[in-house]
N, C-alpha and C positions, 0 to 999 in steps of 0.2 A: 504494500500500500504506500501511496503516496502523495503528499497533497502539493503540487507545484503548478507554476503556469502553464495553462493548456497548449500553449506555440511550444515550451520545451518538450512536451513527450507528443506533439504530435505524429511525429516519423515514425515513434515506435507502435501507435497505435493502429497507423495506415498501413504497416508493414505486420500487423498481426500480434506485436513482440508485448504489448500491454491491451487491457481494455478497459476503459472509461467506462466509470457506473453513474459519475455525477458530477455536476460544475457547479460551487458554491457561488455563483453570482443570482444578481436577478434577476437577468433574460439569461439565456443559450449562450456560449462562448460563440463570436463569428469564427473563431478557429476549430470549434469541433460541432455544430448546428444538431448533429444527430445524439448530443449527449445532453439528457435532462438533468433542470436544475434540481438541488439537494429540495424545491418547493415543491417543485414536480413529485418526489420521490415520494414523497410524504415526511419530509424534514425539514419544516420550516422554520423552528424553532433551533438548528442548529448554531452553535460557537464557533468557530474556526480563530486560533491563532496561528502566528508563523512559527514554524519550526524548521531549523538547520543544523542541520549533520554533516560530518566531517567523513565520506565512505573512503574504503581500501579496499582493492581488488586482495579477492583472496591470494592468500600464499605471499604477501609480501614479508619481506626479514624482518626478525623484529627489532635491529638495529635502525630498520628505518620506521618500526611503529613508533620507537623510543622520541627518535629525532622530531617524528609531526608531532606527537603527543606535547612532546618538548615545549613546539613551536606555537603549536595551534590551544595548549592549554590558556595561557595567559590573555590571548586576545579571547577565544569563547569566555570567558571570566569578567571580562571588561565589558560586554555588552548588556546592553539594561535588560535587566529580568531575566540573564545567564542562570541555568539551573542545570549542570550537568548530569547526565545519570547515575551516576555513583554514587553522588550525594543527596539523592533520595531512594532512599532503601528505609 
């Protein structure tokens, strides 16, 4: 799952490799017309906040998990209302 702009996964959806259940706007994305809104669905009451992940293709070293982690910790930390997942358990 995942909740991004519908111009970024459209290639993959045209090409079969994902499928579109819903568009949280309030009309129809012009980029995907055949994908109804979360109103449509019967979700109209839905929240949506933004959420960002930092992914790694599998099988990378972990000298280089160490190195982003490194990197990417302090600036994910900096951002307003950063709540990493480790620190909610």
């Amino acid at each position: 799952m995942t909740l991004t702009p519908p111009a970024s996964m459209r290639g993959f959806i045209e090409r079969g490799q994902l499928q579109a259940i819903a568009y949280k706007g309030a009309t129809r994305a012009s980029a995907l017309p055949n994908v109804p809104t979360m109103t449509e669905q019967g979700f109209a009451d839905t929240v949506l906040t933004a959420c960002w992940g930092v992914f790694l293709p599998t099988g990378v070293p972990a000298p280089v998990l160490r190195q982003t982690g490194q990197v990417e910790r302090p600036a994910l930390l900096n951002l307003p209302h950063a709540v990493l997942r480790d620190q909610v358990r």
